[in-house]
N, C-alpha and C positions, 0 to 999 in steps of 0.2 A: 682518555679513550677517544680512538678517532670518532666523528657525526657521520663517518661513511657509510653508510646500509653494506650489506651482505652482497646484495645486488649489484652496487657500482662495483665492490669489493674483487667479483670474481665476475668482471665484463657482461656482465647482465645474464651469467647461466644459472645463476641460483637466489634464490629468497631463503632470509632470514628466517628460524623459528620463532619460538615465544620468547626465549631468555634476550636476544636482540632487542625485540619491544621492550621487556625490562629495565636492558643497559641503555638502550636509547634515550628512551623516557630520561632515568635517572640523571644521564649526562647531558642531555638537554638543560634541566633545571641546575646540574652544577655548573653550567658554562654562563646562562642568564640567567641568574637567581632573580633576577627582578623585573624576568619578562616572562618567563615559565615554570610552568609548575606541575608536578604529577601527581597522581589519584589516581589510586585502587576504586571504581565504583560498584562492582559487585564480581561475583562470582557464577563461574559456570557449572553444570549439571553434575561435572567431573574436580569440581574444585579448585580450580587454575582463576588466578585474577583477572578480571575484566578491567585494565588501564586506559586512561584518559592523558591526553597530554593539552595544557590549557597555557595559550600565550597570550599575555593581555599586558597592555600599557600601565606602566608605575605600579607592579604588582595586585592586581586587582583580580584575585587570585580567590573570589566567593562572588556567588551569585548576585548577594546584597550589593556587593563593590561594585559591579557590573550595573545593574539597576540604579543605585544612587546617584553614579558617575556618565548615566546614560549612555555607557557603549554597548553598539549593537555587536550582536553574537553569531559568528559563521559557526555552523559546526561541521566537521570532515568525518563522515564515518566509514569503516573501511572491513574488508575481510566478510561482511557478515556470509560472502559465500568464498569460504579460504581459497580458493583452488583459482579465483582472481585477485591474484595478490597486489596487482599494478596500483589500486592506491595507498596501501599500507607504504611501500618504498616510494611513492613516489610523494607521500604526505610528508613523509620526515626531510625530502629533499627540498620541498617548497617552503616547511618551516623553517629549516636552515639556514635559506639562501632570504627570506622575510624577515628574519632576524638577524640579517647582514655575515653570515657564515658564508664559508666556500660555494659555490655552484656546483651543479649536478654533475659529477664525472660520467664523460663521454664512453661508451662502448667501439671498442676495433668493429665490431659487426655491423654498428652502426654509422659507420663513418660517413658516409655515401647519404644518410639517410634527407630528405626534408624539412624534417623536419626542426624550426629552429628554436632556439631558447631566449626569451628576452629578460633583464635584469625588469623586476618591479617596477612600474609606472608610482615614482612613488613611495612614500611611506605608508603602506595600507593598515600597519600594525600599529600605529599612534592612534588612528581612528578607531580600529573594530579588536574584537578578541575572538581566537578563534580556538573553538575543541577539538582537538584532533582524538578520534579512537582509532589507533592502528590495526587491533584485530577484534572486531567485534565477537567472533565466532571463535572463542580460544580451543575451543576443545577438537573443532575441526581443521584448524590450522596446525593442531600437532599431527595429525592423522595423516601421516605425506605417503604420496607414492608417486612414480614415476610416470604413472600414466589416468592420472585424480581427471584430469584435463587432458584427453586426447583428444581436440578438436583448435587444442591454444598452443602457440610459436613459444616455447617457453612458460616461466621456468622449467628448469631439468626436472623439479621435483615439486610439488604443491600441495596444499593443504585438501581438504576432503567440504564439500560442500555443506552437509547435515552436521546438527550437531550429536552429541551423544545419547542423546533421546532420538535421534532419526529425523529431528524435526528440519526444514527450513524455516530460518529465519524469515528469511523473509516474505512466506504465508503468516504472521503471527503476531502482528501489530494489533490488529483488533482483538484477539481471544486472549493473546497473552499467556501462554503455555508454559513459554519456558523460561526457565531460571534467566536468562542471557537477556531474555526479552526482559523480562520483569524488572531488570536490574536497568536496560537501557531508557524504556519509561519513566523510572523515578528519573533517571538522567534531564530526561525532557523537560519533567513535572519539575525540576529542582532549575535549571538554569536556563530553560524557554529562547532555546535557539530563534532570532530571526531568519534565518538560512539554515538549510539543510542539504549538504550534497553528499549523495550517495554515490559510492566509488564501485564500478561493476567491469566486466568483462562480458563479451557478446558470446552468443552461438551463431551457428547459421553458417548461409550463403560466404561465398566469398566474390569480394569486390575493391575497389578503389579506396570508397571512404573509410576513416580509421577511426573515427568517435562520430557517437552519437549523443546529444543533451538534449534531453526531455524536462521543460518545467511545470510544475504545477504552484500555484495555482493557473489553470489556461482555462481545460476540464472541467474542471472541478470546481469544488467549495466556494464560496462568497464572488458570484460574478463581478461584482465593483473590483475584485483584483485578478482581474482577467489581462488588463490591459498591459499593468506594471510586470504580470508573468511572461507575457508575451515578449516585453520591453529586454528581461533582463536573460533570456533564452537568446532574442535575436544578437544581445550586446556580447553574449559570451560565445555566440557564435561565431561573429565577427573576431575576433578577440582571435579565438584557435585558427582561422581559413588566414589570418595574417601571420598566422607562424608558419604556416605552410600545410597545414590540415585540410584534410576534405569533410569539414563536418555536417552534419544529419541532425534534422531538427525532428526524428521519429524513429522507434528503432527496426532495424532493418531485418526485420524476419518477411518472407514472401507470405503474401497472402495463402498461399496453397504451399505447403512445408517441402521444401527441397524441389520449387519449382519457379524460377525465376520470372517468371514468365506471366505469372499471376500478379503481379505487383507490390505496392507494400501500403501500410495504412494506418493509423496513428492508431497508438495502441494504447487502450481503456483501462487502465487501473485502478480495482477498487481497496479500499482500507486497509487489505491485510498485507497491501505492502506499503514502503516507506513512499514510496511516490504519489500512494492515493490518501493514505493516513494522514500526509502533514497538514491537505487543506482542512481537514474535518479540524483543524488544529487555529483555522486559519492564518496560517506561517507556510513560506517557502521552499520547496526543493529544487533540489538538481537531481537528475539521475543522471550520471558519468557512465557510458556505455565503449569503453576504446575496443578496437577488433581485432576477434580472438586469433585471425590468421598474421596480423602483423607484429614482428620481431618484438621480445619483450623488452629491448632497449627503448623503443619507437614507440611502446604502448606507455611507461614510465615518462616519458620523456613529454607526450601529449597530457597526462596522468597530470603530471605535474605544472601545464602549460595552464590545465582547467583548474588547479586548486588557486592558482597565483591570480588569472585572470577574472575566480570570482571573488578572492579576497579584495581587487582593486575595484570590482564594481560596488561590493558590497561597501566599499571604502566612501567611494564618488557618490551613490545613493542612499545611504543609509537612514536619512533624516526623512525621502518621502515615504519608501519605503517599510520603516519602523512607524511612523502614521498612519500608512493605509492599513496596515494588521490593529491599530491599536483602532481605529474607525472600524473594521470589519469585528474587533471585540464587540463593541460598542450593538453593532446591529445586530448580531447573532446573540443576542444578550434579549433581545426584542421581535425573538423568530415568533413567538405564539400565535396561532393562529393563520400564520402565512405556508405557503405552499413551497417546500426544501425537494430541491433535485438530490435523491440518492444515488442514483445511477446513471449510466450515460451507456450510451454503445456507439459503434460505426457506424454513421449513416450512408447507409447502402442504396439509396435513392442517385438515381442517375443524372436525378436533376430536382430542381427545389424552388418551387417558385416567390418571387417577391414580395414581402409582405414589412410591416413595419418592424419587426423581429428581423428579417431577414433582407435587409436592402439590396440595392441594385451592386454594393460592392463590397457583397460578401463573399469568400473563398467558394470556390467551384464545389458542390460535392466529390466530383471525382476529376482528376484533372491525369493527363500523359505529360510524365515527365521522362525527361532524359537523363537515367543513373547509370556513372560510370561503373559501369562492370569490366568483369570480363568474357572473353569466348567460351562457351559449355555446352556439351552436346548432353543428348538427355538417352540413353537406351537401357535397355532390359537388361536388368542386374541378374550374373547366374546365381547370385546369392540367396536375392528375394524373389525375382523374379516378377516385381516392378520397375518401373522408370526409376533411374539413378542418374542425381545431375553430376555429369564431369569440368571443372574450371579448368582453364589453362590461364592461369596467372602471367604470361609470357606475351600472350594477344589481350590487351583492353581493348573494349567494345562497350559501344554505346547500347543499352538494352533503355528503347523507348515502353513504358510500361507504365497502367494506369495506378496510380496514386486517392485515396481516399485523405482527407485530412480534419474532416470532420467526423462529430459526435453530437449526437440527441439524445435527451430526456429517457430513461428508458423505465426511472421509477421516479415520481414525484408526492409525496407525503404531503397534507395538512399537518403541521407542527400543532400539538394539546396548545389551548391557552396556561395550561396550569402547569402542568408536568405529567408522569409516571409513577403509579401506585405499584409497589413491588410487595407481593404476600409475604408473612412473616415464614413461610418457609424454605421461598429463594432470599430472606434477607442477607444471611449470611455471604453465600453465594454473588451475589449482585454486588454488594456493599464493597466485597472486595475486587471488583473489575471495576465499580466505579471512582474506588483511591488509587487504584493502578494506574487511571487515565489523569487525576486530578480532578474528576467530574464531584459537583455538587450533591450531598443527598445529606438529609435528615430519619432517622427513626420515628417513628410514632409509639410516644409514650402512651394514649388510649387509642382502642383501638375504633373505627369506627364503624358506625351503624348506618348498612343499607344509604352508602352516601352513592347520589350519583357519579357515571363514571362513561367510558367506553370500552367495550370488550370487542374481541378481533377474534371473530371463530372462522375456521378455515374453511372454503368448501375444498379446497385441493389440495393435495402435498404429495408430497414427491420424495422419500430417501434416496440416497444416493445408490448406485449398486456395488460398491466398495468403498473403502477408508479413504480418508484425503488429511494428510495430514496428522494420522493417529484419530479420525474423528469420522460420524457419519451426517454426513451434513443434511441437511433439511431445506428445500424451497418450498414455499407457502403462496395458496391464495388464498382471497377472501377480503374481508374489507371491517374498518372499527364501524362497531353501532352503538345506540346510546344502552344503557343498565344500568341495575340496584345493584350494587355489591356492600356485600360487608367486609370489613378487614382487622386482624386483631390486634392486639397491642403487639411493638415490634417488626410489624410493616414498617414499609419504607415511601418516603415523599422522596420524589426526584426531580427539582423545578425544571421546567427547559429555560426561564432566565438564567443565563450563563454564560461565560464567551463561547465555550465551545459544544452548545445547542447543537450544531451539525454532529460532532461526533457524539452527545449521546443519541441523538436519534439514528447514528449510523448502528448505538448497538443495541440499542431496543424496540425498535423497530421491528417486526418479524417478519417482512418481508426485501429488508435490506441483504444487500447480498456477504456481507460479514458481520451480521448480527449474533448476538447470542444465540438464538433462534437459530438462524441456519447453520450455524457452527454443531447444533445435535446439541446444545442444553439441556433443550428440552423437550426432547424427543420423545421421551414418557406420556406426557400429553398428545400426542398423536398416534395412538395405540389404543386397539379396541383394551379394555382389561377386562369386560366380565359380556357375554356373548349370554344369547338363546340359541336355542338348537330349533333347528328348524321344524320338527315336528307340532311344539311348541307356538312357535308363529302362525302356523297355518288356525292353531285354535281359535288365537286373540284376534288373528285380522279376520280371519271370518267373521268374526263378533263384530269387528270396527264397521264391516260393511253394511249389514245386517241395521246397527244400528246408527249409521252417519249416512244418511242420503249423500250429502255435498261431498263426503272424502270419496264414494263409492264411485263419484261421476269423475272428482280429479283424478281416481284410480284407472279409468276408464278410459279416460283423457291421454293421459300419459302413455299406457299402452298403443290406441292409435296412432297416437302422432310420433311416436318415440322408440323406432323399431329396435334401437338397441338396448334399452330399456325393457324391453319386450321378451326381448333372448336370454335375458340375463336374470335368471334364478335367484342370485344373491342381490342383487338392486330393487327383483319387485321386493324379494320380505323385507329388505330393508327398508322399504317406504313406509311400512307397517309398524318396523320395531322405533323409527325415528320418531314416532308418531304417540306410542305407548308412551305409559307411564314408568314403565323398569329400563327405558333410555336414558344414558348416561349422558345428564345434560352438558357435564363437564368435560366431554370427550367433542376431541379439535380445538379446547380452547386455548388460546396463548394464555398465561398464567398471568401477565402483566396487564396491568389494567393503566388506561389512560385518565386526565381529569380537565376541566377547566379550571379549577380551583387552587389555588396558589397556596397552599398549605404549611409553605413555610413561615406564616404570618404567625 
């Protein structure tokens, strides 16, 4: 069977289905039986195999082999939004030409194009082994239609984003929902990729540059590998602008949507996708962003420029590297008690002044830069009957436009000394998002008594006003205070000594922004369930008054100073009913309880 994709096959007008990935796979591993190897790792919603294609030096062809023989592990994943297919064809061409097969067949359309192809720097594949998933999202990649992607140069025909539950994948790293997710986890949890690069397609504007690569750790998780992130983003930058790319070290969506003119700004990713999840992991990503207006010869062709040029870095670094993740194990293993950035946002500050955080040569908050674009007028669409931007791809134009490239603190946590007490009635529940993750937890064979703890009752919360995801998500405020709790046999210990401390505090946390919690868990807890009627109140607080001098003055208090407070009928009884004895002490509380006590002892 030929190694040619579907794609080289018919000059770049069309992409391969699933049975390609199939025959791929399989004739990969009959042509180097002793450099690759294929694997079914699970299955989708709809029952279609989830395939792995794995090339590692002197067949080392299990995770153990990998680990005993200490080679580090790139992993390529691809599809998980089918309808950008550019890395699945362009994965199997870089494996090909890595494993000393033919190069990537040129397209007639692209003849003319820039951009160029270089042979390996190298034997990258003696050194590292890398996983290739070609379609992450199988069941959306069969869904084709001609127009899945009317905003992308190709293919003719493409897969469907959602998978067969409607979900995206990639909102789903943290909750873990769907079968495809659950199966790529244990992926994780089983062979602990040190690299991750995620293979995407843009939306948006249209311009010059044609990839974008976004690394984390930068943002994100374990700052001691801020630097190395930064290192290996700018090296594969370099890498692609020497083949003749225009690349973007942020992805190019306008600050104000379909308006160039607003600028652009690093964009914030939290856990539920792959580019904020990997640091809670403390391991590596790429997010591969090539652009959806450029020919899909030229998007394959870059596609393939970024899987080679991070297999050589990963190749050339991999020793410091695989050290600094196994060092950031090591601290994260030792979070208790110290203060975890959960969040981060744009710093929107115009200016930021100096301080020993933030020295004399640090990046600008907001800096003008000059992105090549092109010519676009902006007028009243008879459609919408808003502003519509028009490009003329024919006139490039410089569009000077201010740039943000920073991000601040925007939730910061006290890590428990001990861990997380989970009630014997989310055990179940818990227990299995924390084996989905690889996260550490124990049962409690007795149960305990009135041990202390910290409980997090909300003053504020917020449901969403529609579904996100199939789900109703929940923001919270409020803060832990100290408590008695009792818990019974069957609860759960969850130490925060562990490497990846970050990620479970990213999912038990209730005020993280893809925690269980705000995923709608447990949303039941945030609901009145047993009310007085207000005829009712008026009896008991009249009594409260009558007989509490002190509450009758803070009642009094509160009214003067507190005009809205004042207007509001259901706030004053409710100062009364919070106050009574038939108050639902357990209403607002997060169910989870924290500890300083180390109770896996």
């Amino acid at each position: 069977m030929t190694l040619h994709t579907v794609a080289e096959q018919s000059q770049f007008r069309l992409t391969g289905r699933l049975e390609e990935v199939e025959a791929l796979c399989e004739a990969f591993a009959e042509r180097w039986p002793n450099a690759a190897h294929s694997f079914v790792f699970g299955h989708s919603a709809e029952g279609r195999p989830m395939r792995a294609l794995l090339v590692a030096p002197g067949g080392a062809f299990t995770p153990e082999a990998l680990q005993e023989r200490g080679i580090p592990l790139l992993m390529v994943h691809a599809g998980i939004h089918p309808g950008e297919s550019d890395g699945k064809d362009a994965g199997f061409v870089a494996l090909r030409e890595l494993l000393g097969g033919e190069p990537l067949t040129e397209a007639e359309t692209a003849a003319g194009s820039h951009i160029a192809v270089h042979s390996p720097e190298g034997d990258p594949l003696a050194q590292i082994a890398i996983l290739f998933v070609p379609a992450f999202n199988t069941d959306g990649h069969e869904r084709v239609g001609r127009w899945n992607r009317p905003n992308q140069d190709g293919p003719e025909e493409t897969g469907w984003r959602a998978t067969a539950h409607n979900l995206n994948l990639n909102r789903d790293y943290t909750k873990g929902d769907a079968p495809e997710m659950q199966a790529m986890l244990a992926l994780l949890r089983d062979w602990d990729p040190l690299v991750c690069a995620d293979m995407h397609v843009t939306d948006g504007a249209d311009f010059e540059p044609d990839v974008s690569i976004q690394v984390e750790p930068i943002h994100l998780g374990d700052p001691h590998l801020h630097v190395s992130g930064v290192a290996m983003r700018d090296a594969l930058l370099d890498k692609l602008a020497a083949q003749g790319s225009l690349p973007l070290p942020f992805y190019p969506e306008p600050v104000v949507e379909d308006d160039p003119s607003s600028g652009f700004q690093i964009t914030e990713y939290t856990p539920r996708y792959s580019t904020g999840y990997f640091p809670t992991r403390n391991r590596y990503t790429v997010l591969v962003e090539t652009h959806s207006w450029k020919d899909y010869a030229t998007r394959v062709r870059i596609s393939r420029n970024a899987i080679v040029g991070l297999a050589e870095l990963v190749a050339a670094h991999s020793g410091e590297w695989t050290a600094a993740v196994r060092e950031a194990d090591e601290r994260a293993s030792h979070l208790g008690g110290q203060d975890v950035v959960l969040d981060v946002v744009v710093d929107r500050r115009d200016s930021i002044p100096v301080t020993q955080d933030c020295p004399q040569d640090a990046p600008e908050t907001v800096t003008t830069i000059e992105f090549p674009g092109y010519a676009y007028t902006r007028d009243l669409s008879p459609i919408s009957g808003e502003p519509v931007t028009v490009y003329d791809p024919s006139t490039p134009q410089i569009w000077r436009v201010p740039y943000r490239s920073r991000t601040v603190p925007s939730l910061i946590v006290r890590a428990p000394r001990g861990g997380y007490l989970v009630p014997a009635a989310y055990a179940s529940l818990v227990a299995a998002k924390l084996a989905m993750h690889g996260l550490d937890h124990r049962p409690l064979h007795q149960g305990l008594d009135r041990v202390d703890t910290e409980v997090f009752r909300a003053t504020g919360m917020r449901f969403a006003s529609a579904p996100f995801e199939g789900r109703m998500m929940l923001t919270l405020q409020g803060e832990w205070q100290p408590g008695t709790q009792s818990l019974p046999a069957g609860s759960l210990f969850v130490p925060i000594a562990q490497p990846a401390a970050r990620l479970l505090m990213t999912l038990l946390e209730p005020q993280a922004p893809d925690s269980l919690a705000a995923w709608g868990y447990f949303n039941a807890h945030f609901e009145h369930k047993e009310y007085v009627e207000p005829y009712v109140t008026e009896i008991f607080a009249q009594q409260m008054l009558e007989q509490d001098p002190v509450l009758a003055g803070e009642f009094r208090r509160r009214l003067s100073e507190n005009p809205e407070f004042a207007a509001d009928p259901d706030a004053r009884r409710e100062f009364f009913q919070r106050r009574h004895s038939s108050w639902d002490v357990r209403y607002a509380m997060y169910p989870i309880l924290r500890s300083d006590q180390n109770l896996m002892n």
